[in-house]
Structure formats: C-alpha cells, structure tokens
C-alpha positions as CSV (number, residue, x, y, z in Angstrom):
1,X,64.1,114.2,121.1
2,X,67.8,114.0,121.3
3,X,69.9,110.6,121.2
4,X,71.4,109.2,123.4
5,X,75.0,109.3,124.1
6,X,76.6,106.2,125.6
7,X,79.8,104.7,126.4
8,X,80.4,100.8,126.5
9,X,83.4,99.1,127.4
10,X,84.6,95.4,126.5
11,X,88.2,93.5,126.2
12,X,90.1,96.6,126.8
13,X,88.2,99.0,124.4
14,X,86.3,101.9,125.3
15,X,83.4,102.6,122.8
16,X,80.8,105.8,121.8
17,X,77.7,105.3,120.4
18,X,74.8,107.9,119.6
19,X,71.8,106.1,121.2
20,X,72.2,103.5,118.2
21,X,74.3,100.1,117.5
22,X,76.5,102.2,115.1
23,X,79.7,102.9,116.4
24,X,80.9,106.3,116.5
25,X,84.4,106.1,118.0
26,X,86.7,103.7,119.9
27,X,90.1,103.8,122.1
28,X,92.2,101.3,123.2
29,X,92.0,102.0,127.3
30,X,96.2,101.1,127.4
31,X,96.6,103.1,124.2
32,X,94.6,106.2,124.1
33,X,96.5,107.7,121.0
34,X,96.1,104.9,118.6
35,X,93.5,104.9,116.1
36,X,91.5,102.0,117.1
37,X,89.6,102.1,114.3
38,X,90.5,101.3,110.9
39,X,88.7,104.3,109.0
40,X,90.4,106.5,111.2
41,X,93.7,104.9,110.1
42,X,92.8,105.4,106.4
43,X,92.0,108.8,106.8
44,X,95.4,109.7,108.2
45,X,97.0,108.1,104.8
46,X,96.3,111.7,103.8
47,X,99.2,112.4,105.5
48,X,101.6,110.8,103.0
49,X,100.5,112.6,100.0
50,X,102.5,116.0,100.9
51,X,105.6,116.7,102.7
52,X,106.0,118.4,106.3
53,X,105.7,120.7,107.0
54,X,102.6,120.2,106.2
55,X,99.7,120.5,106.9
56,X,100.0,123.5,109.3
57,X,96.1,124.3,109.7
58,X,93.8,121.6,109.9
59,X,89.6,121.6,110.0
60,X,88.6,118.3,112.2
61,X,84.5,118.4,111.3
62,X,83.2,116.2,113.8
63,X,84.8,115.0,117.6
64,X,83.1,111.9,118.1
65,X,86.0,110.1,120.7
66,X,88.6,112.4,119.1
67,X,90.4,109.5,117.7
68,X,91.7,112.1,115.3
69,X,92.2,115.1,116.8
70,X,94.4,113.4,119.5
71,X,96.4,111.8,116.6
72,X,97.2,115.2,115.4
73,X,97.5,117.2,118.6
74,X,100.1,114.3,119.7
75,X,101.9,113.4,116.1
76,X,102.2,116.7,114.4
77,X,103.2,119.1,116.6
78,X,103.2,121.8,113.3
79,X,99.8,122.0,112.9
80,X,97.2,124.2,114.4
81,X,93.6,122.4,115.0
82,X,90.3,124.0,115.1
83,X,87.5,120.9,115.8
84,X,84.0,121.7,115.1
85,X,81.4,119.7,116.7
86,X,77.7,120.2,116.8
87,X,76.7,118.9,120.0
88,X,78.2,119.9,123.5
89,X,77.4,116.6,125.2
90,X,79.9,115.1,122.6
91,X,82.9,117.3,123.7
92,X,82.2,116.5,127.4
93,X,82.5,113.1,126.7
94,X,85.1,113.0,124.7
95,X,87.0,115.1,127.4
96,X,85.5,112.5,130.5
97,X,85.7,108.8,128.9
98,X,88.4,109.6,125.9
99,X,90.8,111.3,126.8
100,X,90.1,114.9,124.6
101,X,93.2,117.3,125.5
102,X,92.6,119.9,126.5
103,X,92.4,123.3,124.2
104,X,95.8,125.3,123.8
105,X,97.5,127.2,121.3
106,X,97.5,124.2,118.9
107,X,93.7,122.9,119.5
108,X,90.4,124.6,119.3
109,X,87.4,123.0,119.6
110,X,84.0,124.5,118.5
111,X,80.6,124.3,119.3
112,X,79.2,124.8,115.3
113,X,78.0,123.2,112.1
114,X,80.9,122.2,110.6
115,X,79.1,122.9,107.2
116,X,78.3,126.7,108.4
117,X,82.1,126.9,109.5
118,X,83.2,125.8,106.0
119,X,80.9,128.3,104.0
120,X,80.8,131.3,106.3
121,X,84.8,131.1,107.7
122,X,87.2,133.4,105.7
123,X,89.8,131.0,106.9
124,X,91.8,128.7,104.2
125,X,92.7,125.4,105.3
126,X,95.6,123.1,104.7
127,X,93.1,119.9,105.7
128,X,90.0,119.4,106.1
129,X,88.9,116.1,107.9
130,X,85.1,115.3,107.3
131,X,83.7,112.2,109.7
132,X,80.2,113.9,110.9
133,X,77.1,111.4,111.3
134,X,74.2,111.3,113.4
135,X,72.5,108.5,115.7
136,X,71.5,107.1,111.8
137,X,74.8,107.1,110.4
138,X,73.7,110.0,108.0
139,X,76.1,112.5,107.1
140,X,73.0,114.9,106.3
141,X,74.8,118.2,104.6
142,X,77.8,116.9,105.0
143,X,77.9,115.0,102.2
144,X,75.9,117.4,99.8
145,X,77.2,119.0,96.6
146,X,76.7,123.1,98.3
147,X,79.0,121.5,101.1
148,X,82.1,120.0,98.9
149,X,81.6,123.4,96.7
150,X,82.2,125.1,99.8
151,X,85.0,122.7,100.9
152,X,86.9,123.6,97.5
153,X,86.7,127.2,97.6
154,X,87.8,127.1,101.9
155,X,91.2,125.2,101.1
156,X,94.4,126.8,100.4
157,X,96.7,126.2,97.3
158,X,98.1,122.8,98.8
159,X,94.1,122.0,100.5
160,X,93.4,118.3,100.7
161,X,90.0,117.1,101.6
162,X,89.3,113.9,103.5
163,X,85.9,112.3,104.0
164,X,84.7,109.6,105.6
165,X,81.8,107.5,103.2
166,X,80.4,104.9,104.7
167,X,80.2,102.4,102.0
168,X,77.7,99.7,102.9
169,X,74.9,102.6,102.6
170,X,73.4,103.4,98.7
171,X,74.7,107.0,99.1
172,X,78.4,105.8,98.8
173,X,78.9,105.8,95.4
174,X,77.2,109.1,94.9
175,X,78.6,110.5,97.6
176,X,81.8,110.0,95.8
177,X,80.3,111.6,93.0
178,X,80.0,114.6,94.4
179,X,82.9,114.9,95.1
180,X,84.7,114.5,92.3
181,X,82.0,116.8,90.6
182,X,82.7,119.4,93.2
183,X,86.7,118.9,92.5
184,X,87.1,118.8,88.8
185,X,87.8,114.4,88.7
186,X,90.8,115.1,91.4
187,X,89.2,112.8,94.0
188,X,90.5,109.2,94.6
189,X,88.6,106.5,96.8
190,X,90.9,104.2,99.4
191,X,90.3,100.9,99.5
192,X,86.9,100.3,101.7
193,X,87.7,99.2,105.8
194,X,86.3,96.2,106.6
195,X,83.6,98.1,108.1
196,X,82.1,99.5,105.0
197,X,83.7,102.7,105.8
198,X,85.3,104.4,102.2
199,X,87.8,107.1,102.4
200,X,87.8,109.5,99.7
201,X,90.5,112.6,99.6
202,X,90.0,115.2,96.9
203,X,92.6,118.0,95.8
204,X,91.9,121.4,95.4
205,X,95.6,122.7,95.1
206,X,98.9,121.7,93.9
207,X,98.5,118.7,91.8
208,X,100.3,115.4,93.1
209,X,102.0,112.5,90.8
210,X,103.8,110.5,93.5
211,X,105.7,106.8,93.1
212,X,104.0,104.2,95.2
213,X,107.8,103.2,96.2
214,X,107.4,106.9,97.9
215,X,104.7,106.1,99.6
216,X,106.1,102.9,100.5
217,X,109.0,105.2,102.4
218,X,106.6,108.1,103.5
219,X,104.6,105.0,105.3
220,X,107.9,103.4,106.8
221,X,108.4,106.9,108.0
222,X,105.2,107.5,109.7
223,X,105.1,104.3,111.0
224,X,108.4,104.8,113.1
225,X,107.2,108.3,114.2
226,X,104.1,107.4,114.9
227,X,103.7,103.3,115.5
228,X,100.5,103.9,112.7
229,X,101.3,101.6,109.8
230,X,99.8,102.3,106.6
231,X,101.9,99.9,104.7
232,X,99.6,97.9,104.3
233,X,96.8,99.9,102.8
234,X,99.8,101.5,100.5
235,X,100.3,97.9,98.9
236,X,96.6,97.4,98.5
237,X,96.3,101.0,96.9
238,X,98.8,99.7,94.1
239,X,96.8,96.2,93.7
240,X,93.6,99.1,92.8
241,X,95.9,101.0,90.6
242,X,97.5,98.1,88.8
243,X,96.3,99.1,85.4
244,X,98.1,102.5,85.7
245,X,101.7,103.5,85.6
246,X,102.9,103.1,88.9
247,X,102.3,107.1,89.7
248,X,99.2,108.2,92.0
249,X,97.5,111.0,90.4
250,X,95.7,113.3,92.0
C-alpha cells in the first residue's frame, strides 16, 4: 500500500511527511524561499566551491517541498533545472501547500526514478542534487555503488555531486564509502546538521584547491544575494580541517 502524504502546520512552519514522523521538507509560511531546513542549507554550500556562472544545468533527484528547487529557480537565474521525482502525489503537493513554481524554460519537473534518469539520460550535468527517501527514510538505490558509478560518468568536466546521508542511520558511514569508492577519494563530508543529516559532495571534474578565506568571501557573497548564510558552516569546515594546510581539496 502506498504512504501517506501529509501536511502539518505549527508556529509558522508548514511541514511534509510521507505517512511517517520523519520529516521530508519544511517552509517558513512568511518566507517560502528560505531553506528552512538546515540540510538543505548545507547542500547549497556546493555552491561556493565554483565560480558563476556556474552551474548552468542542474539534476534536483527528489521534490519533496521543493526547498531546493525554489532556491535555485529564484537565486540562480543561469541555471536550467530538470527535477525528477517518483511519485505524482509529491509534485501536486508541492505545487498546492509549497509553493512549487511553476515549469518554464528554466524548470522541468519529471515523473521518473531519478536513478533510471542518471543511468539511461545522455545528458551531462553541471550538478546533481541527491535528497530521495521513502516513508522509511531509506534512500534505497540511491545510495548504492551502480548509482554513484552512474552519477560519475553523467557529470560534465566541472560535475559536482551532492547527497544528502542521513547520519544517525548505520548506512552513513558506508554510504560515504561509496562514494568516495565510486569518485576516486574526491569526496568530502560537511559537518553533520543537528538532525543527523550528513552532506557529502564528490568531484568528478576539474579538481578544486580553494582558501577557506575564499570561501569565507564566496559565503559573504551569497549571503547578500541570497539572505542564506553559510558562514557559519564555512568556519566549522576549517575547525574539521584544522590539521591541513588551510586549502580544501577536492
């Protein structure tokens, strides 16, 4: 039988869940292009690791409140969006209670696996944004060694992967483990949310050596463009790279 799909609402945020306690995206009612959520947050940081203007074609797998896909559709105006979801009853949700825009010549949203999408499109991507999980909170093929293979080969000479680990299950750690297998050690892991959630962003292109003082100014930047300030996580990304020397490597 199929979850559930249900919408709460309590001190001024609007939530999603599948038929479960797990929650599977959130908007502030007054502000319905901030990322609520902190994960979401962290997964944007990808954004500071190369310059505009990229990234001009961007993979969203999974909708859930489109937390991310109105970021981008709002914030980077460059980039083209195609948003795979796997269940309908998601995107009409998303479009009733959330506040999904609607598709244009930016934004294209998908009824698909976003696994099938990754190994059977010819397209190469710039991004590709990973936060798929079911009523469970299981990421199912999502976070499966075929799958990151797959998300290697589909990304283009400057092709970041993002994916969003949820830390406080066993499969963390070994997710991450895949993922660097499937990327050759180019993988880092962000500092984990206060949710358990744990961000990982892989490389499959250009390499990148960047000064945390530069991401210091890239996050001063997106946080005037924006109002999303990563400043924060920046600092605690040097505290985890203390012992190195002062360069993220990736």
């Amino acid at each position: 039988m199929a979850h559930s799909i249900d919408v709460s609402e309590e001190a001024g945020i609007r939530y999603l869940h599948f038929g479960s306690k797990w929650v599977q995206g959130a908007m502030r009612v007054r502000r319905p292009y901030a990322l609520q959520l902190q994960y979401t947050q962290y997964m944007i940081a990808v954004l500071l690791l190369r310059e505009p203007p990229w990234p001009r074609k961007v993979l969203l797998i999974g909708l859930g409140a489109a937390s991310l896909t109105k970021f981008f559709h709002r914030y980077l105006p460059q980039s083209r969006l195609t948003v795979a979801e796997i269940d309908p009853r998601v995107v009409a949700v998303a479009r009733m209670h959330f506040k999904l825009p609607e598709e244009d010549a930016r934004l294209r949203v998908v009824i698909a696996d976003g696994a099938e999408i990754v190994t059977r499109d010819s397209q190469h991507w710039d991004a590709i944004l990973v936060d798929g999980f079911d009523a469970h909170a299981r990421a199912g093929m999502l976070d499966k060694a075929p799958f990151y293979a797959a998300a290697r080969a589909a990304l283009n000479d400057k092709g970041l992967m993002v994916s969003n680990l949820f830390g406080h299950r066993k499969g963390f750690s070994e997710g991450f483990g895949r993922i660097r297998a499937a990327f050759d050690d180019r993988a880092i892991a962000l500092p984990q949310c206060e949710t358990g959630n744990v961000i990982a962003i892989a490389n499959a292109g250009e390499a990148i050596a960047l000064r945390f003082e530069e991401l210091h100014l890239r996050a001063e930047a997106l946080r005037r463009d924006t109002g999303l300030d990563l400043r924060g996580l920046v600092k605690r990304m040097v505290l985890q790279a203390a012992e190195g020397d002062g360069l993220l490597r990736l």
